[in-house]
Every structure is written in C-alpha cells, then in structure tokens.
C-alpha positions in Angstrom: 49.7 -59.0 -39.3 52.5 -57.4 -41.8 50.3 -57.8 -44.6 46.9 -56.3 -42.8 49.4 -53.3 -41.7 50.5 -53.0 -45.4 47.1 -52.4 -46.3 46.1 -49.9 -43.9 48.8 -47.5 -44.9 48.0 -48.1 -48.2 44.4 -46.9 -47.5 46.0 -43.8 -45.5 47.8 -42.6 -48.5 45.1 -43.0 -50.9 43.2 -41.1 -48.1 45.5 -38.1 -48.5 46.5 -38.0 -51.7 42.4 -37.5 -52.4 42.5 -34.5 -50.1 42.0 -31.6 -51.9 43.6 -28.3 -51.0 41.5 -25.3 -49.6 41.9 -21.9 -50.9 40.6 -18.3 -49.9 36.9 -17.8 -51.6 38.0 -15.9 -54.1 40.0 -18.6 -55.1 38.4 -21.8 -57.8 40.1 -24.6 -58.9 36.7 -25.5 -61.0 37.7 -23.5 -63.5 41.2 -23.0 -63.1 41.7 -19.7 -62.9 45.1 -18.2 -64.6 46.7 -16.0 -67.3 49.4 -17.5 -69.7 51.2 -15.8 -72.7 54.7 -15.6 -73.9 56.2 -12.7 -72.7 59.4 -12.0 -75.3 58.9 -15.3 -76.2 59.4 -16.6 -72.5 56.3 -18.9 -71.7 54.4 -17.2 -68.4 52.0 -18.9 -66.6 50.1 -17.6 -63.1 47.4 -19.8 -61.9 45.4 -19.5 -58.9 46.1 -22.0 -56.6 49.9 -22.6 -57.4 53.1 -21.5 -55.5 50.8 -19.1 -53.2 48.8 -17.6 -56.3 45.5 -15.7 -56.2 42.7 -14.3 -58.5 42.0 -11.2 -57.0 38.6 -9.5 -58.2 37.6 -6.3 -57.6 35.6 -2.9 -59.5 36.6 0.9 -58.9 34.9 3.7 -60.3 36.7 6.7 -61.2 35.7 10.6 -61.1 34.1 10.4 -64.3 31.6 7.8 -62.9 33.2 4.8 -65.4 33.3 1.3 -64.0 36.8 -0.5 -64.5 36.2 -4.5 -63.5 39.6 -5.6 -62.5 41.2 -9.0 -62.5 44.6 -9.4 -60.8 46.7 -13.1 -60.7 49.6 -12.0 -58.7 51.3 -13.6 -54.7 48.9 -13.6 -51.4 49.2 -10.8 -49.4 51.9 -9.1 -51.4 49.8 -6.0 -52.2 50.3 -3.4 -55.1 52.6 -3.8 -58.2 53.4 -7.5 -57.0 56.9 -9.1 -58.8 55.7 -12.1 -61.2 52.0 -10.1 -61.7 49.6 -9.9 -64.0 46.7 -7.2 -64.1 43.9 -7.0 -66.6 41.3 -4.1 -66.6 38.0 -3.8 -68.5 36.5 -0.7 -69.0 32.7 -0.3 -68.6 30.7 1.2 -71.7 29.2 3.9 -70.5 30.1 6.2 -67.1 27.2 5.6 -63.9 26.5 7.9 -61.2 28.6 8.1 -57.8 28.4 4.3 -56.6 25.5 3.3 -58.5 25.0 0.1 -60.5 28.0 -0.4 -63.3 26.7 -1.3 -66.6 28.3 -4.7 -67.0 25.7 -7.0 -68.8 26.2 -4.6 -72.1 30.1 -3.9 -71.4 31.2 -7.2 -71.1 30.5 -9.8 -73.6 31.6 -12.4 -76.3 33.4 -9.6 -78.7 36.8 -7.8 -79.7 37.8 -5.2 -77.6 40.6 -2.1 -77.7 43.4 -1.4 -75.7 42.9 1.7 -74.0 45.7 4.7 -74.7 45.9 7.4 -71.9 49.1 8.9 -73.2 47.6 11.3 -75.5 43.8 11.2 -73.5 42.8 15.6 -73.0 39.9 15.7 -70.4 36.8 17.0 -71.8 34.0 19.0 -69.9 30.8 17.1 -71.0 28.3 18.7 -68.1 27.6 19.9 -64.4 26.5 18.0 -61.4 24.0 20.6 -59.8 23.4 19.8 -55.9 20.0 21.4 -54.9 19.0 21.5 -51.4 15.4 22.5 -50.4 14.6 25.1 -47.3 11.0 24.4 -46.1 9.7 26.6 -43.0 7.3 23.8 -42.2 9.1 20.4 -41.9 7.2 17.2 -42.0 7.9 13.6 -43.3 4.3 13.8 -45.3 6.0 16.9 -46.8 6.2 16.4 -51.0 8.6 17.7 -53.5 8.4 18.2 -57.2 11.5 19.7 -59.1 11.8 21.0 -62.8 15.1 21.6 -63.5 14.2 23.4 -66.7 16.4 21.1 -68.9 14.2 19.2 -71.5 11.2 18.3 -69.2 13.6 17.2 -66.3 11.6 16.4 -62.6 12.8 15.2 -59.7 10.2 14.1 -56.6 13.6 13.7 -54.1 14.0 16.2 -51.3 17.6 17.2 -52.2 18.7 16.4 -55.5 21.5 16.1 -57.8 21.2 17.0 -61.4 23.1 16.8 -64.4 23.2 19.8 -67.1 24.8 19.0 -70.1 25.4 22.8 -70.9 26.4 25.9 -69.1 23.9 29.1 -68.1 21.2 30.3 -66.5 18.5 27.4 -65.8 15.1 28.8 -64.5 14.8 25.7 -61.9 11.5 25.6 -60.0 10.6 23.9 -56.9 6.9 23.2 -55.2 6.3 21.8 -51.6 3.4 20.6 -50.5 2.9 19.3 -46.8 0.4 16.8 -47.3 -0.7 14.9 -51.0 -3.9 16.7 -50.2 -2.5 20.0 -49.7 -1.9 23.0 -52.6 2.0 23.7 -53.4 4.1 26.8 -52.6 6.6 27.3 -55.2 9.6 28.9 -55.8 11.9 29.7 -58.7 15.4 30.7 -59.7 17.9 31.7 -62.1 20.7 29.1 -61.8 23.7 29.8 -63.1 25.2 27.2 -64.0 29.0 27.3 -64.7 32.1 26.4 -62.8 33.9 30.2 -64.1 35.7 31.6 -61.1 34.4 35.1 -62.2 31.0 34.4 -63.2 29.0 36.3 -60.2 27.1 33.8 -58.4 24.8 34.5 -55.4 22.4 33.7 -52.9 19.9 35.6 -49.9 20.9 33.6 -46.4 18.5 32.9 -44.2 16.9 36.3 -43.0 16.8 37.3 -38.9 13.2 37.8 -38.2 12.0 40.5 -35.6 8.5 41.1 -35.6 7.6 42.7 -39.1 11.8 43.8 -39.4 14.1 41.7 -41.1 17.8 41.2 -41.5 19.0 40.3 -44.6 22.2 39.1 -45.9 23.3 37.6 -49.2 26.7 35.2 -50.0 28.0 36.4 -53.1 31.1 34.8 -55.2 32.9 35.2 -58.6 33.6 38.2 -60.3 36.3 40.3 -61.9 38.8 42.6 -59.8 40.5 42.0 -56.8 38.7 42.2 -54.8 34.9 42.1 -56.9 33.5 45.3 -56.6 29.4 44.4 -56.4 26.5 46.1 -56.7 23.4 45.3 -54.9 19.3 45.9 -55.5 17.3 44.3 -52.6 13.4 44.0 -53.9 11.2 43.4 -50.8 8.6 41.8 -52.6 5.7 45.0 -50.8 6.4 47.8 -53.4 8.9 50.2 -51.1 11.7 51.3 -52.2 14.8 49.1 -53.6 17.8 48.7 -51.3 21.4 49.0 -52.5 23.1 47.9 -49.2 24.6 44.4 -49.2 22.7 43.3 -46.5 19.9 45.3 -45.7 17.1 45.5 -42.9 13.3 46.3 -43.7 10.5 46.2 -41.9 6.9 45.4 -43.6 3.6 47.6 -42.5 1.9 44.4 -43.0 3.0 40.8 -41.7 3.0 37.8 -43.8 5.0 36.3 -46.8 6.6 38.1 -49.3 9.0 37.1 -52.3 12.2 39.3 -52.0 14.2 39.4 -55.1 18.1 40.1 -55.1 20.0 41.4 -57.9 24.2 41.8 -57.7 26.6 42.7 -60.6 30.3 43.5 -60.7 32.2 46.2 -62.5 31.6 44.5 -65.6 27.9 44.2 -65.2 28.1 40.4 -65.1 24.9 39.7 -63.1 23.4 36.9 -60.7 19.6 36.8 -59.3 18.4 35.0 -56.1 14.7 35.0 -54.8 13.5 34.1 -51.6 10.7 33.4 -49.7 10.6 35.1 -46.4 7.4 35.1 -43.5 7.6 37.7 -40.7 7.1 36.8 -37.0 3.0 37.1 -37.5 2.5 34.6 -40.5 2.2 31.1 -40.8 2.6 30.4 -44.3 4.3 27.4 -45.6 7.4 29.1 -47.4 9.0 27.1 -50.0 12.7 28.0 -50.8 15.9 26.6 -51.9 19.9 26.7 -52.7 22.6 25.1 -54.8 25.1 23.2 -52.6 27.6 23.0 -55.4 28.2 22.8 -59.1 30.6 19.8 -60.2 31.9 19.5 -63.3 32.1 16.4 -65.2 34.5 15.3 -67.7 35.4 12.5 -69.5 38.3 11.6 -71.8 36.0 11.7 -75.4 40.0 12.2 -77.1 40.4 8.2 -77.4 37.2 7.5 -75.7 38.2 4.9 -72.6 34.9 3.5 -72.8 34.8 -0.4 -73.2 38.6 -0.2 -73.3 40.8 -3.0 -72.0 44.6 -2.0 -70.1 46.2 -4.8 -69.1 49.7 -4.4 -66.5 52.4 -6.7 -66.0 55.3 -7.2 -63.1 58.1 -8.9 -64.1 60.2 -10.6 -61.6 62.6 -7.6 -60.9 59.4 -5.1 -60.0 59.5 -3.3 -63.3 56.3 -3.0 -64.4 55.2 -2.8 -68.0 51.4 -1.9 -69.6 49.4 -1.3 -72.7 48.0 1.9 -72.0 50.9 3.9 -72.3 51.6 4.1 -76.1 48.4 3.0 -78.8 47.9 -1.0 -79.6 46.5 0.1 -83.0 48.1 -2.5 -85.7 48.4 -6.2 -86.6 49.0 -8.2 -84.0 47.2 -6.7 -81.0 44.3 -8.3 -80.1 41.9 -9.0 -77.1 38.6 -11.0 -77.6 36.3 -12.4 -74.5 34.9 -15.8 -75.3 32.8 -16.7 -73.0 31.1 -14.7 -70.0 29.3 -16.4 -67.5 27.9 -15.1 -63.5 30.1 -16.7 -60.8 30.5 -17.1 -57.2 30.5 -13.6 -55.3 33.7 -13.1 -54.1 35.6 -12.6 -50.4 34.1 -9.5 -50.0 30.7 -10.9 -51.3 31.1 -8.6 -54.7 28.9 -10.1 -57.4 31.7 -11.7 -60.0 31.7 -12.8 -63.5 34.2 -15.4 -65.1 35.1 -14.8 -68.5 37.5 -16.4 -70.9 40.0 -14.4 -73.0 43.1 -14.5 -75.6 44.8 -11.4 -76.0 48.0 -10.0 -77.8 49.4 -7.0 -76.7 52.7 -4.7 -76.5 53.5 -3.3 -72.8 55.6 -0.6 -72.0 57.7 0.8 -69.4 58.4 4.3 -70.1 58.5 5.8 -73.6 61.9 3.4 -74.6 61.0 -0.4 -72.5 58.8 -2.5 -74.2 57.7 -6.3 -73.7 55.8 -8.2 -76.5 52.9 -10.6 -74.8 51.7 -13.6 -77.5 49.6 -16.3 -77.5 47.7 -14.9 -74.4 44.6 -16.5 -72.7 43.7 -16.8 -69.6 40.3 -17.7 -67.5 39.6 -14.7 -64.9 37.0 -13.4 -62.7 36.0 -9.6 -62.3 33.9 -8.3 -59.9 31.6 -5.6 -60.7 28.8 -3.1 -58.9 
C-alpha cells in the first residue's frame, strides 16, 4: 500500500511539472519572444513569459500618413514608459493614406537599417489633401461620377473625393454626373485654388434661394489682405444682363431654366478667386451638376533626415528614466541594427495581423542632451503588428 501510494504521487508531480503555463494571446513561448543587450555593460534580458513579462504589438500611423510597427517587452498592465522596458519602433518606407494598408512587405525585411534622428528633423510641405464634395439637384444611387482633377491625367469615379496635389495654384478641376450609365453628363468646372495661405482669396456661391424665376444668391468668401479684407464682387448670371457688384445679389431670369452663374471677388490687392455654379429656377427640371471644396490639408513630411524605414528604439531603466536613439544621430562605428529573419505570425489580442522578426542591434540612447546609455550585443526575437 506505501509503495502503490509512492507511485501515485510520483505520477502527480510528473503530471504538473508537464503543465505548461498559459499566457495572454499576444504572448508565444514558441519562439521565445525577448530583447537582450548589455546596457553599460550590465547584461538585460526581457522575455515574454517571465516575472509577469509581455510582447506587446501594435502599429500607429502618424499625420504624415507613415506606418511605425511597434514592438514593446515591458510588465502586464503597467501602461506607458514602464520601469525595466524596452520599446523598438520600425518605420514604414513610404507614408499611406489615412488608415489605409501600411506598406510592410517592402519596409520590413532581411537588411541593415538606420536609426532615426528627430532632433534636427524641419517639416516639409510636400502637397495638399483637396476634399471635394459633389452637389447634385437630382439624387439617385444609379447616379455616376467622373472627376479630372486636372493634375497629370488624374480621375476619380467616387462621389466625394480626396485628392492629393503635389503643388500649389489654381487647378481647373471638372466634374460630370450622369443619373443613369445610359444617360448624357452634366458638367461642371472650376478654378481651385489650391493653397493653405491665410490671405490668398478663396471663394465659393452657396446654395441659391429659388422663387419662381428670382434668385437669392450668396457667396462665402475667405483670405485676403487688410483687416478686415475689403472684397470686390462681379456676379455673372449666366443670361447676358448686366453684372452685379453686390455680395449677395438677387436676379430674376425672363426665361426659366438652368444657367451657369459665374462669381468673381478680389481684395485690395487684386488677389482674385472664381466660383461657378449651376443654378435651375422653380420651372426647370434639369439635372444640375455642381460642387465644392470641403477643405485643403496640407501634408508634410520630415524629407531633413528622411524618417522613412528608420528604426528608434526606447528604453526604461529601473528608476523610470527613459533613454532613446532618436534624440541625437547613430551615424558611426558601432551602431548597428539588422533584421534577420521576417516571417507572418499569429494575429494578435486585438486580432492585428503580426509579423515576427529576428534582430541584433547596437545603439547609443539618450536622455536629454547630457545622459547617455550604451546598448551592445543586442538581439532580440519580437513581433510587430502592422495595417
């Protein structure tokens, strides 16, 4: 009996000592993930899975529509700038638009990479983010839209669409609406100006009152030099009557039906802005195709040390102070980072797609202008998590 209950114990520990422990999904223990190096010459080692360690991955996209996939070893639940943390950050290779797909497969592979250097990084204007929106006076969903932007050919088919000028000025953009594949197009065009100058005169004809054959006009006009602008106004009623120089004029047409009424406005400095509209009167029925400029973005990007496939890695040490390579250059011997291996994972916890990739790195990381730690002999195997 002593020797049978000898036994079963001895099966119960083998039993539990075969257990293995579970871990949050965006945790693996096949591979291992971690990041080692000698910081000062102190061996540092965070692994996922040890002393209530995660790999966190994640992706943000900044205002310049770059990608950065993230990789963070660092406490459960502890939240930013952890004690005992490690952070690295890949840059993307080329910037995507507002929450679209990240460029990854070309951004991250088996190859050397730069640190990134932020501390002498001057934004640069590189182009506009035009938002169009279309007025039609006959909605339908068989309704059609085609859109030239008059930029090297460009054409859109969306309904409201964003476009991106790589220069400044006045972009004859033309848009035609059809209501049915079948049916002819009613077009219109304007002189965009595009530019985000806070004086450049900018304007646009609001949606007209319709009486009858009498309309009420009105125009919303920006930009400008004085304070305030003093504008000018010439109102062309598209029926050969006389111009109007009120801001926001009434006319009545002898004849209904639908005419293109043309705006002109300058300041004291004859800087000058154009809007044409097309406007039906109580007694037509024509399809009148028209449409505005929601807003005018500008879009920069830091082309002074180029961030673009960059690499920033940020350490915590165990006091809270927290150290990184972007804030002075890496340029010299000794400062390397080189991905060995890239291969798709597991999606993560929030069901991101990931990719695990294997790295050795050397670096310098600062803390201010005057703090500095030296990280050597660095690898580690991480996973990133990308759009």
């Amino acid at each position: 009996m002593k020797k049978l209950l000898i036994i079963v114990c001895t099966f119960v520990l083998v039993i539990s000592s075969c257990k293995k422990k579970e871990f949050p999904e965006n945790v693996s223990q096949e591979p291992a993930f971690y990041i080692s190096a000698n910081v000062d010459g102190t061996p540092v080692s965070l692994r996922a899975g040890a002393f209530g360690y995660y790999m966190y991955s994640s992706y943000v996209q900044d205002t310049n529509g770059m990608y950065s996939f993230i990789a963070e070893v660092k406490p459960a639940n502890c939240g930013n700038a952890c004690a005992n943390s490690l952070r690295i950050e890949l840059n993307d290779d080329q910037p995507s638009v507002s929450n679209g797909t990240s460029n990854i497969n070309s951004s991250i592979k088996v190859a050397d990479y730069q640190f990134a250097n932020t501390a002498t990084v001057a934004p640069t204007l590189v182009g506009y983010a035009v938002s169009f929106k279309s007025i039609y006076n006959k909605p339908t969903a068989n309704a059609s839209y085609l859109w030239n932007f008059d930029d090297a050919g460009s054409l859109s088919v969306d309904a409201n669409p964003t476009h991106t000028y790589s220069t400044a000025g006045v972009k004859n953009v033309n848009l035609g609406i059809s209501e049915t594949t079948s049916s002819g197009m009613t077009f219109m065009e304007n002189p965009i100006k595009v530019t985000i100058s806070p004086v450049a005169v900018k304007t646009r004809i609001l949606t007209p009152a319709v009486n009858g054959n009498t309309i009420s006009f009105y125009n919303s006009t920006n930009g400008g030099t004085g304070t305030p602008p003093a504008y000018s106004y010439k109102w062309d009623f598209g029926d050969y009557s006389p111009f109007s120089t009120s801001p926001n004029p009434s006319h009545t047409y002898s004849v209904g039906g639908m005419y293109k009424v043309k705006l002109a406005v300058w300041d004291q400095y004859n800087d000058t802005a154009k809007y044409n509209f097309n406007i039906n009167t109580t007694s037509s029925n024509l399809p009148a195709t028209n449409f505005s400029v929601v807003s005018t973005v500008p879009l920069y990007y830091t082309t002074a040390t180029n961030l673009l496939s960059k690499v920033k890695i940020t350490y915590v040490d165990a006091s809270g102070k927290v150290y990184s390579s972007h804030l002075q250059s890496q340029v010299g011997a000794g400062n390397i980072f080189h991905i060995t291996s890239v291969e798709e994972y597991r999606a993560n916890e929030k069901g991101q797609a990931t990719k695990k990739l294997k790295i050795n790195f050397d670096c310098k990381l600062y803390n201010g202008t005057t703090s500095a730690v030296t990280l050597t002999n660095g690898e580690a195997v991480i996973a990133v998590a990308y759009k």
